[in-house]
C-alpha positions in Angstrom: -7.7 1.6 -53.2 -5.1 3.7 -52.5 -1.2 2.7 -51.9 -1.7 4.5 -48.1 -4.9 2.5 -47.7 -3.6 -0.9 -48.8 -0.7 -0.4 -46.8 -2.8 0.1 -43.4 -5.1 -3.0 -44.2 -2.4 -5.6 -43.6 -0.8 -3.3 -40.8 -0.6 -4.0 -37.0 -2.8 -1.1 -36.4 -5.1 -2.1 -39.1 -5.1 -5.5 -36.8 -5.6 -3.6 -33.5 -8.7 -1.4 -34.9 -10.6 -4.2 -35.9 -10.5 -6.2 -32.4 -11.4 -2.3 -30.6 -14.4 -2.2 -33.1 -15.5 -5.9 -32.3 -15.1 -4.4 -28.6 -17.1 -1.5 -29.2 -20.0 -4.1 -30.5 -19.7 -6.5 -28.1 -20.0 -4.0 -25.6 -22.8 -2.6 -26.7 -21.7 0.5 -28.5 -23.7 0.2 -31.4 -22.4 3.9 -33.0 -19.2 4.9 -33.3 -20.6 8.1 -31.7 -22.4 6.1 -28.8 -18.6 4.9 -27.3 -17.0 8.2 -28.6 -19.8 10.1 -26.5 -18.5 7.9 -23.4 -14.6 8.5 -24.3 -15.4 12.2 -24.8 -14.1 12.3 -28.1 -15.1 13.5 -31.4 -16.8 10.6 -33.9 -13.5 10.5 -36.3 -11.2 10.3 -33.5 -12.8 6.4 -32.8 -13.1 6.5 -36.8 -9.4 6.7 -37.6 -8.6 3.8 -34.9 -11.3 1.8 -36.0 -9.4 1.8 -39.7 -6.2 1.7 -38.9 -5.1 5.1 -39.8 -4.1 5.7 -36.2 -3.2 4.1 -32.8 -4.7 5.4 -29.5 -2.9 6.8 -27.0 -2.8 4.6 -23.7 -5.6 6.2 -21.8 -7.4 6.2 -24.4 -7.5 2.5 -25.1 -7.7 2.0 -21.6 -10.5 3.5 -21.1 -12.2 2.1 -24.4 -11.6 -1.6 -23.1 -12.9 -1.0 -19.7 -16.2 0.6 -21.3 -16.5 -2.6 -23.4 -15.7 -4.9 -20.6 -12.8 -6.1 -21.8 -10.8 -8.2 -19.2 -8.3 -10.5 -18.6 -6.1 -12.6 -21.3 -8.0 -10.6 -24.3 -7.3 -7.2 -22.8 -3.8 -8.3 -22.2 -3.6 -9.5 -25.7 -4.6 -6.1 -27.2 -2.8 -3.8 -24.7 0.6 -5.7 -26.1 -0.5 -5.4 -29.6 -0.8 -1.4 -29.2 3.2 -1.7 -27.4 4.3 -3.7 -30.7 2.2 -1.5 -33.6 3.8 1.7 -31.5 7.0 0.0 -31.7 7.0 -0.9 -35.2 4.7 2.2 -36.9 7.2 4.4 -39.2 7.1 7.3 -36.9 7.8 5.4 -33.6 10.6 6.8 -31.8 12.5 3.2 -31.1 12.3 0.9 -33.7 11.2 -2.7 -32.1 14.8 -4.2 -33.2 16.7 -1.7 -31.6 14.8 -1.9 -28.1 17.1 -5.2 -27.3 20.0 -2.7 -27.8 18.4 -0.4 -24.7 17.4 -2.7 -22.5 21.3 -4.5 -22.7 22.5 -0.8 -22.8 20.7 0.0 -18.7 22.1 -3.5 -17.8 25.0 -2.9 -19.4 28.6 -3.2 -16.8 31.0 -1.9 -19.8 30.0 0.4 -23.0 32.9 0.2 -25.4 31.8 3.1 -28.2 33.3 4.6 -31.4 31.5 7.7 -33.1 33.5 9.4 -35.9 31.0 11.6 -37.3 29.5 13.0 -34.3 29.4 12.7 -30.1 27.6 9.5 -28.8 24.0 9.6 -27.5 24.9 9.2 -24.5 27.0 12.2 -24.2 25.0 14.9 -26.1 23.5 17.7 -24.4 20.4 18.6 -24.7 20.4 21.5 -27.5 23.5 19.4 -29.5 21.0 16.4 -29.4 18.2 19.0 -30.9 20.5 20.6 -33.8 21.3 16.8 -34.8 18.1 15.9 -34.9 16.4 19.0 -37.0 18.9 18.4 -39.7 17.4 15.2 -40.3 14.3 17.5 -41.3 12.1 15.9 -39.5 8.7 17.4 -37.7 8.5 19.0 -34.8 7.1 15.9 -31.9 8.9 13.5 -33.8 11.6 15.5 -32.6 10.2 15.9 -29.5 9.4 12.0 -29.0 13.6 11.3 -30.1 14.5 14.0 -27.6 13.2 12.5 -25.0 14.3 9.1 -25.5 17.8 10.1 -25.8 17.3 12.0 -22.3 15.9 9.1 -21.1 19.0 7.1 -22.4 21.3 9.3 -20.7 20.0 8.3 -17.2 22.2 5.2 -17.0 25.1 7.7 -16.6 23.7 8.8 -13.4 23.4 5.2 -11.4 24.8 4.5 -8.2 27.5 2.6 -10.1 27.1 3.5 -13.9 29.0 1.1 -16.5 32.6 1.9 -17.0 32.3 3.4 -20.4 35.5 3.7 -23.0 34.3 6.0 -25.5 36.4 6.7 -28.8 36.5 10.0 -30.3 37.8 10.9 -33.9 38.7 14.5 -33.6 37.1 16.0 -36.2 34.3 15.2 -34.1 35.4 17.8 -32.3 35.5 20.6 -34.9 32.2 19.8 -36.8 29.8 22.5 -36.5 26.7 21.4 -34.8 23.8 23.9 -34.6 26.1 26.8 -33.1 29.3 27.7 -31.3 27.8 28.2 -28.5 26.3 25.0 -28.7 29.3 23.2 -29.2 31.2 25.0 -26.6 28.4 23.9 -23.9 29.2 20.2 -25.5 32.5 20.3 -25.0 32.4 21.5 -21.9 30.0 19.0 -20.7 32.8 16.3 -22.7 35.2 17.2 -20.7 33.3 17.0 -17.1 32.4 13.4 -18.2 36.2 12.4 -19.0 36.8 12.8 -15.2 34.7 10.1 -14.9 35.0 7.6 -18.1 37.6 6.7 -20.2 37.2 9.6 -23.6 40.2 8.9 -25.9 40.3 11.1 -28.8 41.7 9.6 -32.1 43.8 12.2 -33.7 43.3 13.3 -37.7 47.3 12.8 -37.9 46.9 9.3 -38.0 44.8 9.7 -41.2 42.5 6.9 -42.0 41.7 3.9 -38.8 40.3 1.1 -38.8 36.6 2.6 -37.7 36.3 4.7 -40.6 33.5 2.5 -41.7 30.8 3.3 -38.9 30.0 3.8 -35.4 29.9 0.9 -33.1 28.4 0.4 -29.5 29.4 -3.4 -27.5 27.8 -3.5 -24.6 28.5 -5.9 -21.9 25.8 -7.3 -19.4 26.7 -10.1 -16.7 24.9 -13.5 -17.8 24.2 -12.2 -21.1 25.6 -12.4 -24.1 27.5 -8.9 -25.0 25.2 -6.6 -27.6 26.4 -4.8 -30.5 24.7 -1.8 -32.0 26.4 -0.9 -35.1 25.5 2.5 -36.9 24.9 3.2 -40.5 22.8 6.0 -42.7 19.6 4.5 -43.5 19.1 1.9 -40.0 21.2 0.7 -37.7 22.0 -3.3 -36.6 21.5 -5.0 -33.2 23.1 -8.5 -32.8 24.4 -10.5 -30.6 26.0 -13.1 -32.8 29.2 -14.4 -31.3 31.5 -14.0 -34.7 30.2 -10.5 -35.1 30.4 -9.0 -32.0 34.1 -10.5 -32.2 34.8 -8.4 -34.9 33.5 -5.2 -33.5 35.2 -5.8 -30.9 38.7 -6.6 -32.5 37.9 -3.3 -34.7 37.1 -1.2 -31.5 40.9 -2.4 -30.1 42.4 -1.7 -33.7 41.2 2.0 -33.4 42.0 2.5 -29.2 45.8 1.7 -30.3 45.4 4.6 -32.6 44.0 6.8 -29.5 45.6 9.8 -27.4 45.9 9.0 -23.5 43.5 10.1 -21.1 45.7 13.3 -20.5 46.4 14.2 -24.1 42.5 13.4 -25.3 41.7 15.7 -22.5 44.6 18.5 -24.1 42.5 17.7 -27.7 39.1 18.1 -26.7 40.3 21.5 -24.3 42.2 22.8 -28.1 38.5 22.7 -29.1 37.1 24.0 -26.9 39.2 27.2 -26.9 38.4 27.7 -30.5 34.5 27.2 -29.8 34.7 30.0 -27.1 36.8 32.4 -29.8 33.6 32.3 -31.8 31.0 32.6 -29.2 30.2 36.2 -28.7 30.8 37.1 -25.0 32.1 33.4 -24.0 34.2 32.7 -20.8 37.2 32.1 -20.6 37.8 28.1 -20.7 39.8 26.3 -17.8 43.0 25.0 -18.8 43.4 21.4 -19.2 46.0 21.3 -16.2 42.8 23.2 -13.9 40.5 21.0 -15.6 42.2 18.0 -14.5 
């Protein structure tokens, strides 16, 4: 047997395509090609479910219990086990352990971030989001599927009364080449329209090394819940909310603030930037100055 085939037999989806094919039986789908006939798919398409080498897509399964007469508790059952196996599967978009991180992120009242390799999430545009993720070298709809969570993220900006968010900057942030100048120059531009309404401090490179050097951190604070961090690293992130280490997140985020510009002077930093963005991009306008801006 092979290392791919042993790993899908003791797999969630190798779990969820043997109750579908007990369905299809006890349903009266005989053939693989009898319910596939009724889905109006090809034969392998219920094949590859059926072993575990791929999950269905909601309509799909859907469709596949209702032909079967699959109801109540047992079709709730299996409908959750697709959510967790998509949730858990190596190319799911959100990782199961970091959906307790989204969830307190849209209930969250206060975000306190620090990024000092590149801009938060939550503040990427569109095509800086994009550049980030190609260089990770991965496939075009895996990219797709991240893209559109991280839109999707970026909607708790827009709320009738959106968190008060103190986000942490380190300036080279500002100067790292992601995907193009003009791409950066549309990101800092789009920085410095969100500084009007949250709290961006930029920590300068003068101050040489701070206390955040050793990762990004997120804390995010919900009313009646305990506070959430989400603390970044190469290979996967961590979600807690253990009391002792979201304490010293949070003592770390204050060590690097009192290393911080102002508002005013963050907004001078990231405007510096900007100006040497729009020197590079061929045909760019002319950027408002920081006093205009304001």
């Amino acid at each position: 047997m092979s290392t791919k085939s042993k790993k899908r037999e003791g797999s969630l989806k190798a779990l969820l395509g043997e109750l579908l094919k007990d369905a299809r039986l006890e349903g009266g789908f005989k053939r693989q090609t009898d319910l596939s006939d009724a889905l109006g798919l090809d034969r392998t398409g219920v094949t590859r479910v059926e072993t575990g080498e791929r999950l269905p897509n909601g309509e799909v399964m859907s469709e596949w219990l209702t032909r079967c007469d699959v109801t109540g508790l047992a079709r709730k059952a299996i409908e959750g086990l697709l959510q967790i196996a998509k949730l858990t599967s190596e190319d799911s978009p959100v990782k199961i352990w970091f959906k307790g991180y989204l969830k307190a992120e849209l209930a969250a009242h206060t975000l306190r971030i620090w990024q000092p390799l590149i801009l938060h999430g939550l503040f990427q545009t569109e095509a800086y989001a994009r550049a980030v993720f190609v260089a990770t070298a991965r496939n075009a709809q895996r990219i797709e599927e991240m893209m559109a969570v991280r839109m999707e993220r970026q909607a708790v900006l827009g709320r009738e009364e959106p968190p008060n968010i103190v986000a942490l900057i380190d300036e080279p942030v500002l100067h790292r080449l992601i995907g193009s100048p003009e791409i950066m120059r549309e990101q800092l531009e789009h920085i410095l329209r969100l500084s009007e309404i949250f709290v961006i401090q930029v920590v300068p490179s003068r101050i040489g090394a701070n206390a955040g050097l050793g990762g990004a951190i997120t804390l995010a604070a919900q009313v009646g819940a305990a506070e959430v961090l989400a603390a970044e690293a190469l290979v996967e992130d961590q979600v807690t909310n253990d009391v002792s280490t979201v304490m010293e997140a949070a003592v770390t985020f204050d060590r690097i603030r009192a290393d911080a510009l102002g508002r005013a002077e963050s907004r001078n930093a990231i405007q510096e930037a900007l100006e040497k963005w729009n020197s590079q991009t061929p045909g760019g306008a002319s950027p408002p100055t920081a006093a205009t801006a304001e």
